[in-house]
C-alpha positions, 0 to 999 in steps of 0.5 A: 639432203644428207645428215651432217655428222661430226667425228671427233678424233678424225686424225686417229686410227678409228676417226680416220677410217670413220670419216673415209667410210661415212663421206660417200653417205653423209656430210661429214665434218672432220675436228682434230688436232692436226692442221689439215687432213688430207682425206677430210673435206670438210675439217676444223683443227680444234682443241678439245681442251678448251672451254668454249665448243660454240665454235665447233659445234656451230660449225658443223652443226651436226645431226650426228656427233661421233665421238671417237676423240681421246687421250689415250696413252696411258703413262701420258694419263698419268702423268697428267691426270688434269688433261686426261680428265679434260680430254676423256671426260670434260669434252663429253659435258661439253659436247652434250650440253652443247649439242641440240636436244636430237642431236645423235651422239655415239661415244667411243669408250673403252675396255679400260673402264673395267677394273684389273680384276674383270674377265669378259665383261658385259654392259652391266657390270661395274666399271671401277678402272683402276687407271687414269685412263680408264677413270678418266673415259668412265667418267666421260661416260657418266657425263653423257648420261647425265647430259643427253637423251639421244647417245650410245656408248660403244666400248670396244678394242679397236685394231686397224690401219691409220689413215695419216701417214705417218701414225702407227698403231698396234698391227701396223708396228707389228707388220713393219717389225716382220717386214724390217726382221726386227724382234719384237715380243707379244704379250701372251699374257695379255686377253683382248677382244678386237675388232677392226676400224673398218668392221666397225664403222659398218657396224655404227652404220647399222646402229644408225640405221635401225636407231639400236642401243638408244640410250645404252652402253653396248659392247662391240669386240671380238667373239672370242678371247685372245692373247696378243701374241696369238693375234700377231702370230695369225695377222702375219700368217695371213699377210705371209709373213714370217714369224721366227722373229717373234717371242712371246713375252710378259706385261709383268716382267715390263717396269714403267707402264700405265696400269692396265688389266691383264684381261681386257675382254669383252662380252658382246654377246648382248649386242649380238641378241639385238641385231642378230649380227654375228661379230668375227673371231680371230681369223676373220679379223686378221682377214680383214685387216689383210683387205685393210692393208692391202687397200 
């Protein structure tokens, strides 16, 4: 009989591409916001927002929750604090309060839990976000901590391709801009860490089949820095696109954001000791972002 696994989120880049690639191998229960998904066999439209998650969770009663749900845009954050804390932070309390004592929960949290100051950080360092985005995962954090003895908190970048029509994220608007020739400007003062959907959903496979990072916080990006101008540049080198209509482009001359740290790398090298997986560099996550799109 195959384990029953809640994702969360499932209408995201991440949930989407989590939900396609565990179906085959578990019985896999989909929540989002959206009314229907059309990859999803099994899916709940569900608010995370609301207090009660008996409804949920009775649903599904999952042997496996992965949470990759998350009010992630960072002026929405801070313009509404209450429902970043509720969406970021609170569902966690709920989730692991409600779930059964075995129940396995992996959370999704982010490299935003680390201060504008931070450069290549590791599981031990301090948080201390100085945003309302990351306050608000930081916290939902701490609530998972408190609340179960059976998690994992994965902090990461993800990159990918959205599994709903019609949602967009950050290699996807810079595939579209090239192909529509339309200027765009990358930061190049901007570090990341990323890693792609499908990279990692193989790699939360292999977290659960050897019952690694039980109880821990465990970084999974990228083994090498990068500026996001260079990451666009080699994504459409890879997909044969030009790139005469990309400039490169700086966060500090852009007014009206979120506050977000110019460096937002992670050191993953702990989880590299653990498992003895290798993680990608730059060129072979624009390749498989390729095989991504092209699937």
């Amino acid at each position: 009989m195959k384990q029953k696994m809640l994702v969360t989120g499932a209408s995201g880049m991440l949930g989407g591409t989590l939900v396609r690639y565990f179906s085959p191998v578990f019985e896999v229960y989909a929540s989002s916001g959206q009314s229907e998904l059309p990859y999803a066999e099994k899916h709940l439209t569900f608010d995370l927002n609301r207090n009660d998650y008996e409804v949920l969770l009775e649903w599904a009663q999952p042997d496996i929750i992965i949470h990759s749900a998350a009010l992630t845009n960072g002026n929405l954050c801070d313009r509404n604090p209450e429902i970043a804390l509720k969406t970021n932070a609170l569902s966690l309390n709920k989730i692991a309060l409600g779930a059964k004592p075995e129940t396995r929960i992996i959370h999704i949290s982010t490299d935003a839990v680390f201060s504008s100051r931070a450069h290549n950080s590791n599981e031990n360092d301090f948080a201390g976000s100085d945003s309302v985005y990351g306050k608000s995962k930081e916290l939902g954090e701490f609530f998972l901590q408190l609340r179960s003895q059976n998690f994992t908190i994965i902090r990461t970048t993800i990159v990918g391709v959205n599994q709903l029509e019609g949602r967009q994220g950050f290699a996807e608007w810079i595939v579209k801009s090239a192909r529509e020739k339309e200027r765009i400007g990358l930061f190049d003062d901007v570090f990341f860490t990323p890693i792609c959907c499908s990279t990692l959903a193989r790699i939360i496979f292999k977290i659960l089949q050897n019952g690694y990072f039980i109880n821990e916080k465990v970084h999974i990006g990228a083994s090498e820095i990068y500026s996001k101008y260079n990451f666009g540049i080699s994504l459409l080198k890879e997909l044969g696109l030009g790139t005469d209509q990309i400039e490169k482009s700086k966060i500090t001359n852009f007014s009206g954001r979120a506050k977000r740290a110019t460096d937002q790398s992670l050191n993953s090298s702990y989880f590299e000791k653990v498992t003895g997986i290798t993680l990608p560099g730059l060129i072979e996550t624009v390749k498989q972002l390729k095989k991504d799109f092209d699937e």
